[in-house]
GUGULO-505794 format. One record per residue (C-alpha): z, y, x; residue number from 1. Coordinates in steps of 0.25 Angstrom, whole numbers. Layout:
! residues N
{pt {Z Y X} NUM}
...
//
This chain:
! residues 281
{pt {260 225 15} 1}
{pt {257 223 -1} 2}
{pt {257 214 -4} 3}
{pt {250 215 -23} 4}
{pt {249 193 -58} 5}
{pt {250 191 -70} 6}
{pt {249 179 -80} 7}
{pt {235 174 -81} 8}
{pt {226 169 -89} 9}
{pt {233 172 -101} 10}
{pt {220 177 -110} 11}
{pt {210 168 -103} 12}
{pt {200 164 -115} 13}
{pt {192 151 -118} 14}
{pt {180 157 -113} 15}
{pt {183 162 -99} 16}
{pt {188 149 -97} 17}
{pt {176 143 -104} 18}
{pt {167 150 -95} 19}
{pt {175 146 -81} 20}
{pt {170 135 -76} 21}
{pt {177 124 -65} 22}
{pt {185 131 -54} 23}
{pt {187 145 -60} 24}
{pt {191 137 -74} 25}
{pt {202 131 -67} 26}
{pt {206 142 -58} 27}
{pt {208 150 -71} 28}
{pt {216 139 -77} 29}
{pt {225 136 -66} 30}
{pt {228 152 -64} 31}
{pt {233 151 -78} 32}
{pt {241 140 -78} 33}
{pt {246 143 -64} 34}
{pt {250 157 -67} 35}
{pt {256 153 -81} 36}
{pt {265 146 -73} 37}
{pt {269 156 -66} 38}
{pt {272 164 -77} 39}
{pt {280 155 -85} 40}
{pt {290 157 -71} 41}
{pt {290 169 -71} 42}
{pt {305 175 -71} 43}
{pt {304 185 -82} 44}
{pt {297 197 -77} 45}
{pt {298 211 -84} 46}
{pt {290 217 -94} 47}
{pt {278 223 -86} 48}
{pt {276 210 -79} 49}
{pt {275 203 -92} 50}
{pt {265 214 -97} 51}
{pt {257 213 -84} 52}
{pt {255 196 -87} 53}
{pt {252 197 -100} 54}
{pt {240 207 -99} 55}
{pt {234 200 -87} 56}
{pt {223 189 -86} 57}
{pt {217 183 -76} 58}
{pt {203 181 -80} 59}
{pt {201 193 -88} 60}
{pt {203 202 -76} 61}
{pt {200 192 -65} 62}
{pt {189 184 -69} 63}
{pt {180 195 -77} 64}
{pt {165 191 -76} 65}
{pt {165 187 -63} 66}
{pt {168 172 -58} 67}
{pt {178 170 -46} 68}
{pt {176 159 -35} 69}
{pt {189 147 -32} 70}
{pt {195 159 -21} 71}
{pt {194 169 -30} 72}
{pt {201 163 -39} 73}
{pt {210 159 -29} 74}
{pt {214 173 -24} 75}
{pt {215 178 -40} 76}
{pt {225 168 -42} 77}
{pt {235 172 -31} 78}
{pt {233 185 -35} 79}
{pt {238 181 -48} 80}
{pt {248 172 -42} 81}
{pt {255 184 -35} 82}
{pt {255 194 -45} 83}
{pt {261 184 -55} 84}
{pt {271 179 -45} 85}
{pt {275 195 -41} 86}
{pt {278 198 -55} 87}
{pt {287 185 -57} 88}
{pt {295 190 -45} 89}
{pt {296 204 -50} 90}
{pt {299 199 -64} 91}
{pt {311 195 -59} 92}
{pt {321 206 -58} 93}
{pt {333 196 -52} 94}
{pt {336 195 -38} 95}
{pt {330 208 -33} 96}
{pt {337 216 -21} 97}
{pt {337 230 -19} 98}
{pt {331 232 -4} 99}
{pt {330 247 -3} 100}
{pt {331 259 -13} 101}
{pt {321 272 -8} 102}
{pt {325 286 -10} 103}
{pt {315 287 -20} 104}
{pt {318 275 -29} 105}
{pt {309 266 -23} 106}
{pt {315 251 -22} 107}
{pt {313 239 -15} 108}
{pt {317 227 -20} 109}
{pt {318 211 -15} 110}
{pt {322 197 -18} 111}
{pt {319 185 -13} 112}
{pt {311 174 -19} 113}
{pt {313 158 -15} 114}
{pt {297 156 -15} 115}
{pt {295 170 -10} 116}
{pt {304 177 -1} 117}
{pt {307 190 0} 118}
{pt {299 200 -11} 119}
{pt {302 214 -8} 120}
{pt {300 224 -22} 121}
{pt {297 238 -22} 122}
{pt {299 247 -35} 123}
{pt {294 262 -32} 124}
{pt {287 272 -41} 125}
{pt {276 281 -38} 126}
{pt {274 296 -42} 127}
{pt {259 290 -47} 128}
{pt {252 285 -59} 129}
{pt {249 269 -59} 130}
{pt {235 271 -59} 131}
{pt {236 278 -44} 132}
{pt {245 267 -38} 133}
{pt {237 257 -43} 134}
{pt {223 262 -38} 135}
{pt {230 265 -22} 136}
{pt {235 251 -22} 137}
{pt {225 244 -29} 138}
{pt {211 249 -27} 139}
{pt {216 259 -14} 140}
{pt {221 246 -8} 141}
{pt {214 247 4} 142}
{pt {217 260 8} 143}
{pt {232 257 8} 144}
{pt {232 257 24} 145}
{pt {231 270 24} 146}
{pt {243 275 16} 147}
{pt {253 264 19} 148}
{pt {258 261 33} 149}
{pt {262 245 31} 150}
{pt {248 243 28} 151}
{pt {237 244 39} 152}
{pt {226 239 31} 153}
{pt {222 233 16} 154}
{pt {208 228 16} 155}
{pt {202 220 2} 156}
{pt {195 205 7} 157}
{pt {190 203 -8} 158}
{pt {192 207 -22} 159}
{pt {189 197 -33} 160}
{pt {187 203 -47} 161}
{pt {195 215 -49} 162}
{pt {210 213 -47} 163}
{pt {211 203 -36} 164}
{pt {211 206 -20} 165}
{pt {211 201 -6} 166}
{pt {217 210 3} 167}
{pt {221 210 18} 168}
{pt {231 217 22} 169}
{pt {236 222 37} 170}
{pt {250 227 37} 171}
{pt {254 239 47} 172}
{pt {263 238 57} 173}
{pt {278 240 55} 174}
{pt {286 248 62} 175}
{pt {289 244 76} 176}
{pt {280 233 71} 177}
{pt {291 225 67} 178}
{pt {280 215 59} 179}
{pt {269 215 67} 180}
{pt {254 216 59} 181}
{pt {252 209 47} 182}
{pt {241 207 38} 183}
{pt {239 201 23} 184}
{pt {228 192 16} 185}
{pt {231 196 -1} 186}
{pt {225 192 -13} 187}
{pt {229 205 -23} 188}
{pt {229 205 -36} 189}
{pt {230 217 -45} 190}
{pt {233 219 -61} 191}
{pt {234 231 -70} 192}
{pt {237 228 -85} 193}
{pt {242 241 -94} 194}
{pt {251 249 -85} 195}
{pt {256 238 -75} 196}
{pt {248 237 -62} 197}
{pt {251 224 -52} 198}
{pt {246 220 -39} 199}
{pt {250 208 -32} 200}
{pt {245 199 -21} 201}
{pt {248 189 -10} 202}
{pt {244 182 2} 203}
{pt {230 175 2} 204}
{pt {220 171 12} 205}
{pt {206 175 13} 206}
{pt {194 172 21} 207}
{pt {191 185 24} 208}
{pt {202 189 31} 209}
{pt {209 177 39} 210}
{pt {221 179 49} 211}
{pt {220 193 59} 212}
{pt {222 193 72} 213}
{pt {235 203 76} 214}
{pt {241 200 61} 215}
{pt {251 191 54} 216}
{pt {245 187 42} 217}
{pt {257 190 31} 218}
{pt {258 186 18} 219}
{pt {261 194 4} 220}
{pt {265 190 -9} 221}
{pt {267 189 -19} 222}
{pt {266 205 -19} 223}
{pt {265 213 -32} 224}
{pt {265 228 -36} 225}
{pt {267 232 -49} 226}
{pt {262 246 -54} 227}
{pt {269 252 -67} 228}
{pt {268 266 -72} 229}
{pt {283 272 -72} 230}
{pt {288 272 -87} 231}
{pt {287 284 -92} 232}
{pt {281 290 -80} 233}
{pt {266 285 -80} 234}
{pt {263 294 -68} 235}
{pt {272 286 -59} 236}
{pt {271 271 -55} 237}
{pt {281 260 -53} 238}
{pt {276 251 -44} 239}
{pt {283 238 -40} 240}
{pt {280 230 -27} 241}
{pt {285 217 -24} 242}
{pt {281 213 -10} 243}
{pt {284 198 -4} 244}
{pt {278 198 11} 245}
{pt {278 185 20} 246}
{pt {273 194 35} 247}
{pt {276 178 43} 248}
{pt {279 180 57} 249}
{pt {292 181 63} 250}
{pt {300 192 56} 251}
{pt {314 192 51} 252}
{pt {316 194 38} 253}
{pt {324 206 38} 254}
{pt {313 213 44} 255}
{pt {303 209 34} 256}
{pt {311 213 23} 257}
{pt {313 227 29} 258}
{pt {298 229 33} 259}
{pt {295 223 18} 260}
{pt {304 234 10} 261}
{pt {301 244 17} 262}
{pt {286 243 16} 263}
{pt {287 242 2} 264}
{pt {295 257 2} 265}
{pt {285 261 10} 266}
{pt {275 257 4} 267}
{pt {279 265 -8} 268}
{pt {280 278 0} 269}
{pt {267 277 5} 270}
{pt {261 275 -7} 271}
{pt {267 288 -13} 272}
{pt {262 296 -1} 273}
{pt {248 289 -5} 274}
{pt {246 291 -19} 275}
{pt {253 306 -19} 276}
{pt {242 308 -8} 277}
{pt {230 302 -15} 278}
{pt {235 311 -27} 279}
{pt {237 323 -18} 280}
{pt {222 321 -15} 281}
//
């Protein structure tokens, strides 16, 4: 379960605009003004996230030289739309509770948001340089069945340009198979400015991939991860998860919360075990 936004359009020039025409104009325009919106509500978030939104812009690294259709557009959009509204939720530090506190130091988080619900926040680090994290999430994505057991399988329906996805996702089983199978349709979106990395996504539909026979169709999002370089210990990563997961069915919501903290632990167990193996290699 992964779930995975910045500002936009913040050094659009006359000419790209010039050089849209009709649907794709607008689109732009619409993202901008949308989006600026969103950020004007933003509750004051930390430094980095302010970094992160000021060095991002949509069409210079989504656009390039390569026009996109309506749906593309579409799906660009909500990515941007969950990363920019997981870093207003991360932003603000107020409310958080403390679920559980690992051994290790790793921490989950939670709070609970009125247009939301429950968001669960994961803050671990790894023994690894940024550069290794990013590249096992971001471009090993499909191979993440095999190292960690909540997921049975990741497969990539479409890219559009270079940062944005559309995944479907089929969770494992639980224990006891207290949540019975459950799979995701995700439109991922994935940004790295200087030495901050994010990756967020949320729900979406797509053609190719319509509702599976045997499986609830959850929904994440918005999700994010945020991948940092440990200060004054570039070797290591902090990495930051929040997950918000709506799995439907009938299931209290004492057991979702467990399922839902634990996973994220886990998660950041098994990604240890991965990368020290892929190093030992």
């Amino acid at each position: 379960m992964l779930p995975a936004t910045f500002k936009l359009c913040a050094a659009i020039s006359y000419r790209h605009l010039r050089n849209m025409t009709g649907l794709r104009r607008q689109a732009a325009v619409a993202i901008s003004q949308e989006l600026s919106k969103l950020a004007c509500r933003s509750p004051g978030p930390g430094t980095w996230i302010n970094q992160v939104r000021r060095r991002s812009s949509l069409l210079s690294s989504r656009l390039e030289e390569k026009p996109f259709s309506e749906v593309e557009m579409s799906y660009i959009k909500q990515g941007e739309e969950a990363l920019q509204k997981s870093l207003s939720i991360l932003g603000n530090q107020d409310g958080w509770k403390t679920e559980t506190v690992a051994g290790n130091g790793d921490k989950v988080l939670s709070k609970v948001l009125p247009d939301v619900g429950k968001v669960f926040r994961l803050e671990v680090v790894v023994d690894q340089p940024l550069d290794t994290v990013y590249s096992e999430l971001v471009d090993n994505m499909e191979q993440m069945g095999d190292w960690n057991p909540s997921v049975q399988e990741v497969k990539v329906l479409q890219k559009i340009g270079k940062d944005t996805v559309i995944t479907h996702e089929k969770a494992a089983a639980t224990p006891g198979n207290i949540v019975g199978p459950r799979d995701f349709v995700s439109v991922r979106c994935s940004r790295r400015r200087g030495s901050t990395c994010v990756l967020a996504g949320m729900a979406t539909t797509h053609g190719a991939m319509p509702e599976q026979d045997g499986f609830v169709r959850a929904e994440n999002g918005p999700t994010c991860m945020i991948l940092r370089p440990l200060p004054g210990s570039p070797s290591q990563t902090k990495l930051t998860w929040l997950l918000s997961i709506d799995l439907k069915g009938w299931l209290p919501k004492t057991i979702i919360n467990q399922v839902l903290s634990q996973t994220q632990v886990d998660f950041a167990n098994h990604l240890r075990q991965r990368l020290a193996q892929a190093g030992a290699c």
